[in-house]
N, C-alpha and C positions, 0 to 999 in steps of 0.2 A: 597470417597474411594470406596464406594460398589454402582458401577452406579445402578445397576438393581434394587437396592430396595429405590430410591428418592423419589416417588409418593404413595400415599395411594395405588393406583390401581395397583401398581406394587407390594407392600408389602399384598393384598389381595388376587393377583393369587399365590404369593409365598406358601403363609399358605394354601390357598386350595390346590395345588398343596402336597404339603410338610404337609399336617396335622397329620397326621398317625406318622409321623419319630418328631414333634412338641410336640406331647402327650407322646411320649415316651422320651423325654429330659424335659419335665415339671416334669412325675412321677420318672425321676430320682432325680430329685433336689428335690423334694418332700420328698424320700426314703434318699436322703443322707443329710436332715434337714435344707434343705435351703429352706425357706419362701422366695418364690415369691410375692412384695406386687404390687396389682394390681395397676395402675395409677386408679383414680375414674374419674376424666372425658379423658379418652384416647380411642381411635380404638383400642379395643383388638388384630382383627387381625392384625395389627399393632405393638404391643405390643409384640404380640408372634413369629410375624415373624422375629422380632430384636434379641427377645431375646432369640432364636433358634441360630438365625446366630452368637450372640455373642458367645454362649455356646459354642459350634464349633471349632471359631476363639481360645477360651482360650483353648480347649481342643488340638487343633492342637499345639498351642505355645507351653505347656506343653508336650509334646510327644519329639517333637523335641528339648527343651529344654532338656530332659531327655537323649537322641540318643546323646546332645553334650558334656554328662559328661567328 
């Protein structure tokens, strides 16, 4: 579904690229009591590049979801 990010090396320029806008969707979830639990053997940036693009995707569905009342 999401070609760009298949490869580690793809999901490593993502998060460097996108770190800044990554930190600030971490300390959102943070702020609104969602426990991020880290995978223990996983590529973080990896991890955060997913789980950025997830945030996103739910955030986008929702909005639109909303707009369809």
């Amino acid at each position: 579904m999401v070609s760009s990010l298949i490869y580690y090396k793809d999901t490593h320029e993502f998060y460097d690229k996108h770190y800044n806008e990554i930190e600030d969707i971490r300390c959102q979830l943070e702020d609104d009591g969602i426990e991020v639990n880290l995978p223990k053997c996983s590529d973080l940036k990896n991890f955060y590049a997913w789980l950025s693009f997830e945030q996103c995707a739910y955030e986008i569905y929702n909005d639109l979801r909303m707009d369809g009342r």
